[in-house]
Backbone bond lengths (Angstrom), bond angles and torsions (degrees), N, CA, C in turn:
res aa  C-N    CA-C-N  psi(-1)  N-CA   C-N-CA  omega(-1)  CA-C   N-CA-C  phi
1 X - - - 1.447 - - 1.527 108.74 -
2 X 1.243 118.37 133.82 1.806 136.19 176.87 2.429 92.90 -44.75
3 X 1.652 80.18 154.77 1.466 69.01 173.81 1.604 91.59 -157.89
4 X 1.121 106.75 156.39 1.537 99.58 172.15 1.195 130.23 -62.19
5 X 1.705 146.18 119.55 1.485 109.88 -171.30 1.905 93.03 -120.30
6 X 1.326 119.84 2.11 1.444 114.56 -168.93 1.122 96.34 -164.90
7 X 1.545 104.32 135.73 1.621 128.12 174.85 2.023 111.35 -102.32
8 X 1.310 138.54 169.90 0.782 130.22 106.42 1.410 125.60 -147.88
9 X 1.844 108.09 162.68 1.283 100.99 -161.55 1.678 117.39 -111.31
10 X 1.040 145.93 140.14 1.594 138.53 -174.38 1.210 108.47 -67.81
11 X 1.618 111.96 152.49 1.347 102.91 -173.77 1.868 82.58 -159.39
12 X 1.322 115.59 148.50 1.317 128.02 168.23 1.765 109.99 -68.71
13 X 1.358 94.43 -53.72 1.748 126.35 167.83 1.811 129.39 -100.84
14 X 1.283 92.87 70.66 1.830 85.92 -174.84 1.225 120.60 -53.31
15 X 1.042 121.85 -26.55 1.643 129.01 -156.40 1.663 99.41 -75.28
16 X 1.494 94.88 -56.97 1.299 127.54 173.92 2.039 111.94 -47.99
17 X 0.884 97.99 -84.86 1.662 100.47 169.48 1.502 117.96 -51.36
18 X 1.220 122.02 10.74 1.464 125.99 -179.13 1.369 100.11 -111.73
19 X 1.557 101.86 -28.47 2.023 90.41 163.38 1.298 107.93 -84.40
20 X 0.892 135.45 -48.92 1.679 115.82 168.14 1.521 125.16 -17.61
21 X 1.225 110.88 -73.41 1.583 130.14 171.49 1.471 102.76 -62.67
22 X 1.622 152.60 -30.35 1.243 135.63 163.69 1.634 110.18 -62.44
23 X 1.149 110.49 -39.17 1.698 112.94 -178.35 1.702 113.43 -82.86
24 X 1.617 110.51 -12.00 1.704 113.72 -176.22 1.567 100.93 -109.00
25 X 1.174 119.55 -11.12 1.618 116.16 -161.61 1.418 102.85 -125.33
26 X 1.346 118.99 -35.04 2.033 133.94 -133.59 0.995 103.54 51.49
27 X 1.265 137.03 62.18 1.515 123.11 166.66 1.564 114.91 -85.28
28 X 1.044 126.32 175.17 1.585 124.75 157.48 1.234 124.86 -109.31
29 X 1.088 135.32 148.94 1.371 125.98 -153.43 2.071 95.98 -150.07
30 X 0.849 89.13 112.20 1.697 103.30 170.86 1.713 137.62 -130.69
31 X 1.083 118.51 100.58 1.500 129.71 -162.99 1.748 102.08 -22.75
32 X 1.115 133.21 -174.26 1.291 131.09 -152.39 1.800 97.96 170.16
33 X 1.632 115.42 45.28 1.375 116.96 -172.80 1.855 127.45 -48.34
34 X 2.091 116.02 -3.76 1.065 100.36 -171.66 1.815 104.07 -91.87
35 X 1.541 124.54 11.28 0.788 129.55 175.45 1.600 116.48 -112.27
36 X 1.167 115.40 13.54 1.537 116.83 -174.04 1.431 113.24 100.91
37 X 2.106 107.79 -126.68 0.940 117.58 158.24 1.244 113.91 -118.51
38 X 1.867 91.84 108.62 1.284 133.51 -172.70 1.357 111.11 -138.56
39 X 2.085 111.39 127.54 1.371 100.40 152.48 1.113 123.49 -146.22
40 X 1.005 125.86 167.06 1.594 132.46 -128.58 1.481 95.89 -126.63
41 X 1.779 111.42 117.81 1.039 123.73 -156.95 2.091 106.00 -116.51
42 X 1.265 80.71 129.08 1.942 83.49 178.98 1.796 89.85 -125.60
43 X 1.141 90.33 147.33 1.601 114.42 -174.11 1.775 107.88 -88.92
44 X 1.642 110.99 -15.25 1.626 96.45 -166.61 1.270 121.74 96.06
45 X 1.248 115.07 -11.44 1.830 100.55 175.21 1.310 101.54 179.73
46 X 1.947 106.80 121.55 1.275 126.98 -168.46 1.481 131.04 -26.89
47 X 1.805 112.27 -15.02 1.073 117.14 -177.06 1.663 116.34 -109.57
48 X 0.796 107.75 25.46 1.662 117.19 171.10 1.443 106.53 -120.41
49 X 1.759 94.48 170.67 1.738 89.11 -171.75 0.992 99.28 -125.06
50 X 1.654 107.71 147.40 1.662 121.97 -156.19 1.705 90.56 -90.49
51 X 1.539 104.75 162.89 1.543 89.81 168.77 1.946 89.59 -162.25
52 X 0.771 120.93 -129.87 1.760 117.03 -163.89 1.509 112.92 -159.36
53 X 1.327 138.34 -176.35 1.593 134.71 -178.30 1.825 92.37 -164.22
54 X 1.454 98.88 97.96 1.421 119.64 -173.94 1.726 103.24 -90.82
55 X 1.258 97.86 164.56 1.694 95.87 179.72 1.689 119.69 -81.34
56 X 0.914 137.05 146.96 1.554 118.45 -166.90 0.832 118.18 -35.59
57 X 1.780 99.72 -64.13 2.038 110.88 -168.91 1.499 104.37 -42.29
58 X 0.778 122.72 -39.88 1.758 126.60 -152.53 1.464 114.50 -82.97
59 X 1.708 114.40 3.81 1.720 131.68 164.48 1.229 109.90 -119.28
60 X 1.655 84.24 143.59 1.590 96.37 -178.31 1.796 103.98 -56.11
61 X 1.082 127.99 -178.68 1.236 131.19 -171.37 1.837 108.70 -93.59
62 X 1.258 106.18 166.38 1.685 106.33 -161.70 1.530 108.80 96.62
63 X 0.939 100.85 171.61 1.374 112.11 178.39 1.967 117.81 -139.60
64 X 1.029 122.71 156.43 1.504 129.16 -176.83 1.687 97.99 -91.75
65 X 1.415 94.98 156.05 2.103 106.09 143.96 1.476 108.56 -107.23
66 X 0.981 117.49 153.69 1.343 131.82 152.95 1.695 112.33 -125.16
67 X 1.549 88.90 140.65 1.818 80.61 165.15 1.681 107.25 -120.67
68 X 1.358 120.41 175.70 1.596 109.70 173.45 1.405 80.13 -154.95
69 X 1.545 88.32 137.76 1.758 121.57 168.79 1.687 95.11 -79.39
70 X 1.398 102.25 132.32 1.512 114.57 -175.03 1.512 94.28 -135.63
71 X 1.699 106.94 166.37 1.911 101.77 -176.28 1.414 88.80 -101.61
72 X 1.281 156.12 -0.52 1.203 152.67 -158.81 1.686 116.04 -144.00
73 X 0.807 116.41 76.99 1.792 111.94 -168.02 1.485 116.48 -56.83
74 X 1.095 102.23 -66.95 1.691 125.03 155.01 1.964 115.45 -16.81
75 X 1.035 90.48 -72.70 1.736 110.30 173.38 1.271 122.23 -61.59
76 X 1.421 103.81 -39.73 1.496 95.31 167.77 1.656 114.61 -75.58
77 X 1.245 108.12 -48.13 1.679 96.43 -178.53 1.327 113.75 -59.27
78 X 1.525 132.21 -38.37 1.541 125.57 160.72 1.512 112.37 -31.37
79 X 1.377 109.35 -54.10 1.544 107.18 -162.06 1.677 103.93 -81.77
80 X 1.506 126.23 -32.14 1.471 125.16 152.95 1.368 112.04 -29.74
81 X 1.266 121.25 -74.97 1.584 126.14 -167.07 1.064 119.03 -65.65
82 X 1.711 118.76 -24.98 1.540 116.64 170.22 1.566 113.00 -78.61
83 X 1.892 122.72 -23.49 1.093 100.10 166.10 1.846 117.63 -98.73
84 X 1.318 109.03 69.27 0.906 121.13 -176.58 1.835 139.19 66.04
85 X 1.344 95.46 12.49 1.634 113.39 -179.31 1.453 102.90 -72.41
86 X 1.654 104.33 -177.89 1.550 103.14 150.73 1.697 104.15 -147.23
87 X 1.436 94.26 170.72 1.558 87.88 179.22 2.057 113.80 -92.92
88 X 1.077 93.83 147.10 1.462 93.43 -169.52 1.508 120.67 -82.99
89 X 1.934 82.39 -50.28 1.351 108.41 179.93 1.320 115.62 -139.19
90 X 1.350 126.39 101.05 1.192 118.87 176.88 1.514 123.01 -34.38
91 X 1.894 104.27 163.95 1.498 115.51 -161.50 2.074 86.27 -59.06
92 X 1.032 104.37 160.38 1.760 120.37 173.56 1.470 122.07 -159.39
93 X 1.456 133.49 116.98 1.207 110.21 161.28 1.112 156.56 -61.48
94 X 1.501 132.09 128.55 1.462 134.69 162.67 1.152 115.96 -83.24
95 X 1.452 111.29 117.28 1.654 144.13 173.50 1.315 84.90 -44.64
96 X 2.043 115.25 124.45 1.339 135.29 154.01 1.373 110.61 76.54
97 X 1.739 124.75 0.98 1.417 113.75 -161.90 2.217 88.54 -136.37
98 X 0.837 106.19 -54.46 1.454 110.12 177.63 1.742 128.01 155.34
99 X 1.156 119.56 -127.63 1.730 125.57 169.22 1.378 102.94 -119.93
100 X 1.278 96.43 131.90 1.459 114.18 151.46 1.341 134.85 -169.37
101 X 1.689 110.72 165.37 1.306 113.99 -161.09 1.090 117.63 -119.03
102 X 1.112 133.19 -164.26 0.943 144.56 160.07 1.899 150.53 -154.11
103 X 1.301 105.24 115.81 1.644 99.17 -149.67 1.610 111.02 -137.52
104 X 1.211 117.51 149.01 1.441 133.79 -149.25 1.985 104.21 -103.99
105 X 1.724 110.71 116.02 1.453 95.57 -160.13 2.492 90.21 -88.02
106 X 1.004 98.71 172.62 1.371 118.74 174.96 1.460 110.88 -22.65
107 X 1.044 112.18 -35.48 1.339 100.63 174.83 1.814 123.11 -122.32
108 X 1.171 91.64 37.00 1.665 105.42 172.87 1.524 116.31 98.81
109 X 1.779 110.14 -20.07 1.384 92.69 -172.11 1.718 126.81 -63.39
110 X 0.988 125.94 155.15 1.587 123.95 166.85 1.404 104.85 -93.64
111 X 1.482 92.90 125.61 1.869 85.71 152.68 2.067 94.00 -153.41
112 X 1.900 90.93 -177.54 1.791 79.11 -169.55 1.639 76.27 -124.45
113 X 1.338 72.37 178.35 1.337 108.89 169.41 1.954 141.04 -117.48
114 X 1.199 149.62 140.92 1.204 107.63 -159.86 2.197 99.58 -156.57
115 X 1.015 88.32 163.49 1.660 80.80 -176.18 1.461 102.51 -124.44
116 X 1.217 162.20 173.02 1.204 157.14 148.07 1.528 132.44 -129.28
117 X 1.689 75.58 67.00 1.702 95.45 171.40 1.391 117.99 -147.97
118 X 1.030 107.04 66.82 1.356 131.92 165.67 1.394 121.60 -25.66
């Protein structure tokens, strides 16, 4: 079965929106010069999927979701909104799968978040 192995997300400011997501996620974030302004995002642990934060112009148009399984649902959206996110959609349950939310980083993107313990 197909699986996701790479995200990326638009950003006016990549550099910039990659500290957001290092301080909301721990991600790492490292420039990636054969694509412009591009940076190249690792999550921290072999089982997540790395994906990148390209400059707008440089995506086709539309936009993605992403969700990320977090151990703290609660905590993470606190720490989203303090680095400047907002919440979109409060935490909610999904029947058989767990909580999740959903919340908008600094520069408009949506993505959720989710716990799986229902």
């Amino acid at each position: 079965m197909p699986r996701l192995v790479h995200f990326e997300i638009p950003a006016q400011d990549p550099e910039g929106l990659a500290g957001f997501y290092r301080s909301t996620l721990g991600w790492s974030a490292t420039p990636f010069a054969p694509l412009g302004e591009y940076m190249i995002i690792r999550a921290n642990n072999s089982h997540e999927i790395n994906g990148g934060i390209a400059h707008s112009s440089t995506l086709p148009s539309g936009k993605g979701l992403n969700i990320f399984e977090v151990e703290d649902i609660e905590a993470v959206a606190d720490i989203a909104i303090g680095n400047g996110g907002k919440l979109v959609q409060p935490m909610h349950i999904v029947p058989t799968v767990g909580w999740r939310a959903y919340l908008a980083d600094p520069q408009g993107n949506t993505f959720g978040i989710i716990t799986h313990s229902a």
